[in-house]
N, C-alpha and C positions, 0 to 999 in steps of 0.2 A: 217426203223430202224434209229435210233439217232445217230447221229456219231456229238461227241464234238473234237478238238484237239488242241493243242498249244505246238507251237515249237520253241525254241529256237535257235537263229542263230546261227549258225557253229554248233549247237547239241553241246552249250558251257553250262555246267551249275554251274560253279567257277566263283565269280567274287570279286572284288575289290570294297568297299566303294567309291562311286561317278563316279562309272562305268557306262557307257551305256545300257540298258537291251534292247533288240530289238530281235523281232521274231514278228511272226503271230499267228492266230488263222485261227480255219475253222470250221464252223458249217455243219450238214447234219439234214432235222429235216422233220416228218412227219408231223406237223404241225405249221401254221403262228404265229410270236415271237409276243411279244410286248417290249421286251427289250434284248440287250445282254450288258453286262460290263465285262470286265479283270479288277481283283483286285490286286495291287501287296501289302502283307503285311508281316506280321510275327506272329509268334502266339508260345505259352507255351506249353510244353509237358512234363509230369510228375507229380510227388507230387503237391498235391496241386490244387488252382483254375486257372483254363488255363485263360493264358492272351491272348489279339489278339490285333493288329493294323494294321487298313487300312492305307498303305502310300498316294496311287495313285489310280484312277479309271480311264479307255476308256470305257466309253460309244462309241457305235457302232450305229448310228443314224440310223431310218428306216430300222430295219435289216429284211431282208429276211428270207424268208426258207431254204435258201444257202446262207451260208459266209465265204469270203475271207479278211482279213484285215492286214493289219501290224501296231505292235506296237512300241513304245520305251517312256522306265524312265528311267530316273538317278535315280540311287540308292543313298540311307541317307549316313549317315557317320556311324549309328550304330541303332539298337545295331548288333552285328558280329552273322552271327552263334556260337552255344554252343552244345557241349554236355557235360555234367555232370552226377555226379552218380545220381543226385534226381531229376533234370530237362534239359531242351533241348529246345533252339530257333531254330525255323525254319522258313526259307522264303520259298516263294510258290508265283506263278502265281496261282489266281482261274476266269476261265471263267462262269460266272452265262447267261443261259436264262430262261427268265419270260414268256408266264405263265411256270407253270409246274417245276419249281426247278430244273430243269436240272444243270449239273455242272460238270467241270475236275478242277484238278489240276496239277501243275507242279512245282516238289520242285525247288530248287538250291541253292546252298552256299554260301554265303557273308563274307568276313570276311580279315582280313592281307595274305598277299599275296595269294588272293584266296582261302582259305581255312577256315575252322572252327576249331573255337578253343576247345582245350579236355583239360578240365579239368584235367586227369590221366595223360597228357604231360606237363600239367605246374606246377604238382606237383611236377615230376619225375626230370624236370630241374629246381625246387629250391633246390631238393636235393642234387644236385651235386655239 
């Protein structure tokens, strides 16, 4: 059976614009890769045509049938996570192996003091 995984160190997933991102991956896979990559990007959700941007790629050279790897990016300066009534940014770790489109992902938050920004809270405090 296929067993993908990526973990985030401390099982942290808040983080601060120009932060460290660092964790593993681990593959289990009934059969021989020809590629593995960790993608770190961000991507559109909602109304509309979904955007996507690959920031970073780890390629995983000669990978096995079994892997063990550790990673780390520094994270952009933006854009921040979002949620909003009509759309939503989200960052995600996606681990891809080739053949066969195998894939996980692992969201996490980006944004001013670790958190994402809500639209419904920076309305609420210009109200005031």
């Amino acid at each position: 059976m296929n067993n993908l995984q990526i973990q985030l160190a401390d099982n942290n997933d808040h983080y601060a614009p120009g932060a460290t991102l660092a964790g593993a991956v681990h593959w289990q896979l009934d059969f021989p890769q020809k590629s593995a990559e960790l993608r770190l990007l961000w991507y559109t959700q909602g109304k509309g045509t979904q955007d996507l941007q690959v920031i970073d790629i780890a390629n995983f050279d000669a990978p096995a049938q079994t892997g063990d790897f550790e990673f780390e990016f520094t994270l952009p300066q933006g854009p921040y996570s979002y949620s909003g009534k009509l759309i939503s940014i989200l960052w995600t770790l996606e681990l891809i192996i080739q053949p066969g489109s195998l894939s996980t992902r692992t969201d996490f938050t980006m944004g001013p003091d670790r958190n994402e920004v809500v639209m419904n809270a920076m309305v609420e405090q210009a109200a005031t």
